[in-house]
C-alpha positions as CSV (number, residue, x, y, z in Angstrom):
1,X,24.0,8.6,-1.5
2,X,27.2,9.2,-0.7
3,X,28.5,8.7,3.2
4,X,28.4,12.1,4.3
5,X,25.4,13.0,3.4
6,X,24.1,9.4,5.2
7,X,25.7,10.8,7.9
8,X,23.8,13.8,8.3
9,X,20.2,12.3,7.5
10,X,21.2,9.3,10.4
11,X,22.4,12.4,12.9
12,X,19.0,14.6,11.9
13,X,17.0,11.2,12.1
14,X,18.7,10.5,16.0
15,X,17.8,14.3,16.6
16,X,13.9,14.4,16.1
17,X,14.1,10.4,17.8
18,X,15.2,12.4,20.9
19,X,13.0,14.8,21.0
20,X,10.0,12.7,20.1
21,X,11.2,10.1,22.5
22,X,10.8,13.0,25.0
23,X,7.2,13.7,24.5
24,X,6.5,10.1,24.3
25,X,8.0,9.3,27.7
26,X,5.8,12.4,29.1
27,X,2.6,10.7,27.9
28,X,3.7,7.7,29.2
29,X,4.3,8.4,32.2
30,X,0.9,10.5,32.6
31,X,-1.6,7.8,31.3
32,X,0.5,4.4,30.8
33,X,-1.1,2.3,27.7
34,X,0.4,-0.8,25.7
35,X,0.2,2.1,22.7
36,X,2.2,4.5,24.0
37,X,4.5,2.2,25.9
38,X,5.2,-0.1,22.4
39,X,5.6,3.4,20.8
40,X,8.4,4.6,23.2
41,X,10.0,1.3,22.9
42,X,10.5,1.3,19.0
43,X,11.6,4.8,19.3
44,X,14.1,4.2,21.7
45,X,15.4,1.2,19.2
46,X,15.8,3.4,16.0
47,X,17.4,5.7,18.4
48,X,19.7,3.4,19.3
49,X,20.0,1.7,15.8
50,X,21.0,5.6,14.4
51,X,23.9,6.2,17.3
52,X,25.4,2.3,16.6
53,X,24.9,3.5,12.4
54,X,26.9,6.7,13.4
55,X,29.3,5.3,15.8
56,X,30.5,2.6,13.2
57,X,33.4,2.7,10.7
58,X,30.3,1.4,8.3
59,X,29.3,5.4,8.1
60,X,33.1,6.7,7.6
61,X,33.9,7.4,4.2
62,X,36.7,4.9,3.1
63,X,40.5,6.3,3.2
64,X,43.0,5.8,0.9
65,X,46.1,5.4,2.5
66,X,49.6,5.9,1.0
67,X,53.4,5.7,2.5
68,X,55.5,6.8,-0.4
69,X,58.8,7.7,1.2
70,X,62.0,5.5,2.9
71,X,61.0,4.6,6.5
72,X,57.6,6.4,6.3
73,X,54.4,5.3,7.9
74,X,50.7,6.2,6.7
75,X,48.2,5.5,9.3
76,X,44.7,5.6,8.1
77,X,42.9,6.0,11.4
78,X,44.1,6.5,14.8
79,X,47.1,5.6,16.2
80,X,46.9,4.6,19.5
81,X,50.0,4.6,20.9
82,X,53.9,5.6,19.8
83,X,55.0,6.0,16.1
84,X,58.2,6.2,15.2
85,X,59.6,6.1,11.6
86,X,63.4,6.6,10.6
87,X,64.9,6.9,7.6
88,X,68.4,7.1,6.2
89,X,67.9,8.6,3.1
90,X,65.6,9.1,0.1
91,X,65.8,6.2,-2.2
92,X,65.7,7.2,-6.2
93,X,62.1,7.3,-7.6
94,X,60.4,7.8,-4.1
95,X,57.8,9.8,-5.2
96,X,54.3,9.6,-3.5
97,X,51.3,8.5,-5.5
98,X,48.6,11.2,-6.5
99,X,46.3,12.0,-3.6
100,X,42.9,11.2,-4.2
101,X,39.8,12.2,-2.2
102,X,40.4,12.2,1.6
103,X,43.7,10.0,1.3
104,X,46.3,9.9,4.1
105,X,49.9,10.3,2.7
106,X,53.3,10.1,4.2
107,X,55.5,11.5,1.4
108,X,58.8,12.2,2.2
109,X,61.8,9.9,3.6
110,X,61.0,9.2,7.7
111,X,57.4,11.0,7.5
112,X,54.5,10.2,9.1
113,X,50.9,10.8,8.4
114,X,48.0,9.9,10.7
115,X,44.7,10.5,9.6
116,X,42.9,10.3,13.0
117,X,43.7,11.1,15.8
118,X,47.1,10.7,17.7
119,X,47.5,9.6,21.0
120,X,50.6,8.9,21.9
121,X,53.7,10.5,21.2
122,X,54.6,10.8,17.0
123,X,58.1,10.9,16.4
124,X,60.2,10.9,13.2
125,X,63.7,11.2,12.2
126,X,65.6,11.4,8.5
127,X,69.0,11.0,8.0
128,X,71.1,11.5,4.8
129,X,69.2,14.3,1.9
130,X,66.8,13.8,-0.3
C-alpha cells in the first residue's frame, strides 16, 4: 500500500475514532460502567495512535533530493531559518539528475529548492553566465 493511500485510511480511521469516541463519552457519562469506560479508553488510544501515525515523517512519502548546479542548495523538508546560496558561475557538465517521483531539485548555478515549507528568508545570488 503505498503512503498516501495509508495516509488517507489512518485520517478516515482518526475520523470515525472521533465521532465514535463522541457517543461513547455520552453513554459514559449517563450510566458510568467498567464496559463503556475501558471502551472509551481504547478508543481514545487508537485515536491517539492515528494522529502520532499521521503526524510522523514514518507516513511521508520519502523525497528524493537533488542539488545539481554551482552553489545550489536542495532542501528536502523545511527550512527553518535563512538560506542563502551563491554561485559564481556554471561549472561544465552541471546538469541536474532526472527528477523522479516527488524529488526536490535545485538545478541551476546559485538555486535553491525547498520542498517544505520556508520560514525564514530564501535568498540566492549567481554571478558569471551559464
Amino acid at each position: 500500500m503505498e503512503a498516501g493511500t495509508k495516509r488517507a485510511v489512518a485520517a478516515g480511521a482518526a475520523s470515525v475514532f472521533a465521532a465514535v469516541g463522541g457517543v461513547i463519552t455520552n453513554v459514559v457519562t449517563d450510566s458510568p460502567s467498567w464496559a463503556w469506560g475501558t471502551s472509551l479508553f481504547l478508543l481514545v488510544l487508537a485515536g491517539t495512535s492515528t494522529q502520532v501515525y499521521l503526524s510522523s515523517g514514518a507516513s511521508s512519502p520519502a523525497r528524493s533530493v537533488h542539488a545539481a548546479g554551482a552553489g545550489s542548495i536542495a532542501i528536502g523538508g523545511s527550512a527553518r531559518g535563512p538560506v542563502s546560496a551563491h554561485s559564481t558561475g556554471a561549472v561544465a557538465g552541471d546538469a541536474p539528475p532526472p527528477p523522479t517521483g516527488d524529488a526536490v531539485t535545485a538545478s541551476g548555478p546559485g538555486s535553491v529548492a525547498v520542498g517544505g515549507d520556508a520560514l525564514d528568508a530564501v535568498t540566492s545570488s549567481s554571478g558569471g553566465t551559464a
